[in-house]
N, C-alpha and C positions, 0 to 999 in steps of 0.2 A: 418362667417369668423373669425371674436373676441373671438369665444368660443374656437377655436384650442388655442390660446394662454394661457390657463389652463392647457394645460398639458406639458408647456415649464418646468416649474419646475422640470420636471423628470431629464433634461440633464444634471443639475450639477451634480447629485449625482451620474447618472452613470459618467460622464468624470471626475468626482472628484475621483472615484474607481478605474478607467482607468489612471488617472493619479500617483495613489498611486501603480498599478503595477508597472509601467514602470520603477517607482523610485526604487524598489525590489533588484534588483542585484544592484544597486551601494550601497544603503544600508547595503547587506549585505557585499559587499566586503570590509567593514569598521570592520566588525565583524570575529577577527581571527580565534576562534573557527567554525564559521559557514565557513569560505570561505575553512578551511582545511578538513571542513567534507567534503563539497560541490566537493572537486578537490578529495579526496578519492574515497567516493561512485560514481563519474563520473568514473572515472580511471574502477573500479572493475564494474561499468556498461560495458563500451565500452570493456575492457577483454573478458568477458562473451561474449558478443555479437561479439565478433571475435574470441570465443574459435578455431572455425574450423583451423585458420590461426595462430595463437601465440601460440597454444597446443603444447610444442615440440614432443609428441606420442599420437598416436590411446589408446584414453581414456581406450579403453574395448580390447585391446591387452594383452593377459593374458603369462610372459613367469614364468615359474613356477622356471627356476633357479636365479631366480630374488626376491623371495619373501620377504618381512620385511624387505627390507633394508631400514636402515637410513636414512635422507637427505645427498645429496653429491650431489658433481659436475657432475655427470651426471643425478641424479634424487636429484632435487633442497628440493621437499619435502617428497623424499624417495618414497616408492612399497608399494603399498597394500599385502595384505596375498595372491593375487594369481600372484603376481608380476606387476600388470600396473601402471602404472605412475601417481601419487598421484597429483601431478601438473594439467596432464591435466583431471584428475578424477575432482578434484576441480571447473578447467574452467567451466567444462563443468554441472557439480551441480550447481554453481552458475548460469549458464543462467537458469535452471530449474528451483531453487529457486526462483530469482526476475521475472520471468516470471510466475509462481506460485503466490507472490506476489501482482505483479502487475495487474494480474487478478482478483484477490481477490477484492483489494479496489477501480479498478476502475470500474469493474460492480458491486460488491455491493454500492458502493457508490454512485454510476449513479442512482443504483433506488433506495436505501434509500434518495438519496437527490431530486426524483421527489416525492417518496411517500411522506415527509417531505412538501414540498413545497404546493401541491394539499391540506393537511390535513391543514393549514397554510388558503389557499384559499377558498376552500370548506368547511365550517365550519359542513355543515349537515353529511359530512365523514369521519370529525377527530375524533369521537371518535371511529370509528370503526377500521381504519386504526392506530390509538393508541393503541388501546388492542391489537392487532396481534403484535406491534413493543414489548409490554411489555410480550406479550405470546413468543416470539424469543428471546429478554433479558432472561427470566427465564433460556435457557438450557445454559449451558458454553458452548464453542467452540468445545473443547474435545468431549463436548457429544454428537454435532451437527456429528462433525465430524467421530464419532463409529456410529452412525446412518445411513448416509450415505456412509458409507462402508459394513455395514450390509445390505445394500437395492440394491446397485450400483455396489458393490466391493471395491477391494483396487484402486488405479491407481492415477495418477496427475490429471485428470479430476475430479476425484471423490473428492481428495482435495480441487480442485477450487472451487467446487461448495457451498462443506462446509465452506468453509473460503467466501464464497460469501451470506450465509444467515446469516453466522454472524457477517459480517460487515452492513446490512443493519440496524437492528433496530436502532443500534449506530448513524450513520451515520442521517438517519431519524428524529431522536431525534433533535439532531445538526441542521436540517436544517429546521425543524419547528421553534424551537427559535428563527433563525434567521428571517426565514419568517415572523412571528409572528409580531417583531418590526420593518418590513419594513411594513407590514398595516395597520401601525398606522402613516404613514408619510402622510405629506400632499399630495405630487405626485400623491402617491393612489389616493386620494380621487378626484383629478383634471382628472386624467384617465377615472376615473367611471364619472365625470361630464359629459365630452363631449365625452361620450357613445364609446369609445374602447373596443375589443372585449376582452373576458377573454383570448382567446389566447395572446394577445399584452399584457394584462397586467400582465400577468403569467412569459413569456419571457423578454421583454424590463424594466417592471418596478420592477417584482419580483426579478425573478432569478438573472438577472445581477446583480443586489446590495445584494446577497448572495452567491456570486463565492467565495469571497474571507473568508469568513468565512468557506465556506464547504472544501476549496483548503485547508486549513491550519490547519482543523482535517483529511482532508486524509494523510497530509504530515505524521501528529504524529500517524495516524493510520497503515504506511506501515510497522515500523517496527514491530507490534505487531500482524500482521498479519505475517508477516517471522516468527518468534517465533512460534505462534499456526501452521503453516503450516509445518514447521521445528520438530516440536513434533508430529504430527501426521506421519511425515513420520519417525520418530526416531519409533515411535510404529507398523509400518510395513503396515499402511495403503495409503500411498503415495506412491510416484512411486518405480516400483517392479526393484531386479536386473536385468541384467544389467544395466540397465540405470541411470546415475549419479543423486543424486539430496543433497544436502547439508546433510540433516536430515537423510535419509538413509545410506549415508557412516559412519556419527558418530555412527550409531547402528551396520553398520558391524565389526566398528574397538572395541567397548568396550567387545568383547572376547578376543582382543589381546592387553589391555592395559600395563599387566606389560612386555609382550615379544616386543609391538611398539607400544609405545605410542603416537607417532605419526599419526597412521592410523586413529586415534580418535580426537585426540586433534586439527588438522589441519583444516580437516573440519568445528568442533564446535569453533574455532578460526573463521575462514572465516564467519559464523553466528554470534557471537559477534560481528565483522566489521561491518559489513552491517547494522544489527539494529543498534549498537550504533553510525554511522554515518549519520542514517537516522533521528535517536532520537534528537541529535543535530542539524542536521541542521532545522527539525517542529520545537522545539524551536524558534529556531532564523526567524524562517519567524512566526510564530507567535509574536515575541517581535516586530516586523517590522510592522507589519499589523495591532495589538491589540495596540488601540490610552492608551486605559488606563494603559499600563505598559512603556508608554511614559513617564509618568509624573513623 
C-alpha cells in the first residue's frame, strides 16, 4: 500500500502543466499583437467555415459579361477572368486552404509526435526511428510533394498527404527532445518503482508533460505548412479547376496581372493573412508557455 505513494510526484507536474493551460488565454489577452492576431485568423476561420452562407454568389457561377472587373459595390473584390465572384472564390479557397492546412500538421504531427515519444521511451528503437526522421528531413517539402503527385496525381488529397510526411520528421524531432527531458524526471523513475505499465507511463507521465511543447511547434508549424501547401497548389499540383483553393487562384490570375491585378493579388493577400497571423500568434503562445523568455 506505501509503495503507491511513489508515484504521487507525477501529479504536480501534470496539474502544474494543466494549470499553466488554463492561464493561456488570459495571458495572452494581455498581449495586443497576439489577441489581434487571435480575433483575425478566428474571424477568417469562422468565414471559411460558413462560406456556404456569407458567399454573396455561387463561387463557380461563370457569367462571361462580367469578366476582369475591378472591385466595386457589387463584386467587393471584383470577377475573375471568367467573371465569378472573387469574394466568394476566396471564401471558399480559404476553407480549402486551412482545411488543407490543418490536415497537414495535425496528422503529421499526431505521428511525428507518437514516433518522437516511443523513440524517447524505447531506447532499442531510437535509432532506427531517427535515421528514417533524418532520411524525410533530407527531401524538402517541394520535393516531397512532385513526388507524390507523380505517384498519386495532382488533387488536395495528394497535397495532404505531402504536407503530412513532411511535417512529421519535424515535428518528431521536437518531441523526442522533449520526451527526452521528461525521463530524466524523478516521476519517471517512481512510476517504474512501483511497476506501472509502459502504457501508463507513456500516456500519464510522458506525453502529458509534452502536450505543451509539441502544441506550440504545431502552432509555429501551421503556417508554414499553408505556405508549402499554397506553393504546390500555385505549381498546379493541388486542387484541380474548378475548385477554389488559395494557391491555385494566385496561379490562374498571374496571366492576367497587368489587365487585373487583382485576380492575383487578392488571393496571395488572403495567404499572407493567414500565415502571418498564425506566425504571430505561435510566437506569443510560445513567449507564454517557454519559462525561459520569461525571465
Amino acid at each position: 500500500m506505501n509503495t503507491t505513494s511513489a508515484a504521487l510526484p507525477a501529479a504536480p507536474a501534470i496539474n502544474a502543466g494543466v494549470g499553466r493551460r488554463a492561464s493561456l488565454v488570459a495571458r495572452l489577452a494581455r498581449d495586443r499583437v497576439a489577441l489581434v492576431s487571435a480575433v483575425l485568423l478566428g474571424l477568417i476561420v469562422l468565414s471559411a467555415m460558413c462560406a456556404p452562407w456569407v458567399a454573396p454568389y455561387d463561387p463557380y457561377y461563370t457569367d462571361l459579361s462580367k469578366t476582369m472587373q475591378p472591385p466595386s459595390a457589387a463584386h467587393w473584390f471584383g470577377t475573375d477572368n471568367t467573371g465569378r465572384d472573387l469574394l466568394s472564390r476566396v471564401l471558399y479557397g480559404a476553407r480549402n486552404t486551412l482545411v488543407m492546412g490543418l490536415a497537414g500538421v495535425l496528422l503529421g504531427g499526431g505521428l511525428g509526435a507518437v514516433l518522437g515519444i516511443l523513440a524517447a521511451f524505447y531506447k532499442r528503437i531510437d535509432p532506427w526511428i531517427m535515421r528514417l526522421v533524418d532520411i524525410l528531413l533530407a527531401f524538402p517539402a517541394i520535393m516531397i510533394g512532385l513526388a507524390v503527385a507523380a505517384i498519386l496525381g495532382s488533387g488536395l488529397s495528394a497535397v495532404i498527404f505531402a504536407l503530412v510526411v513532411s511535417t512529421v520528421p519535424d515535428v518528431a524531432r521536437v518531441a523526442r527532445g522533449a520526451a527526452v527531458g521528461v525521463m530524466g524526471q524523478e516521476f519517471m523513475e517512481a512510476g517504474r518503482a512501483v511497476g506501472l505499465r509502459n502504457g501508463t507511463l507513456i500516456w500519464r507521465y510522458l506525453t502529458l508533460n509534452c502536450i505543451s511543447t509539441i502544441a506550440v511547434f504545431l502552432t509555429l508549424r501551421f503556417g508554414q505548412v499553408i505556405l508549402v501547401g499554397s506553393a504546390l497548389g500555385f505549381l498546379g499540383m493541388g486542387a484541380q479547376p474548378p475548385v477554389a483553393e488559395l494557391g491555385m487562384m494566385a496561379a490562374q490570375g498571374r496571366d492576367f496581372l497587368f489587365m487585373a491585378p487583382h485576380i492575383a493579388t487578392i488571393p496571395s493577400l488572403a495567404i499572407f493573412v493567414i500565415v502571418l497571423t498564425a506566425n504571430l500568434l505561435g510566437d506569443a503562445v510560445r513567449d507564454v508557455l517557454d519559462p525561459r523568455l520569461q525571465q
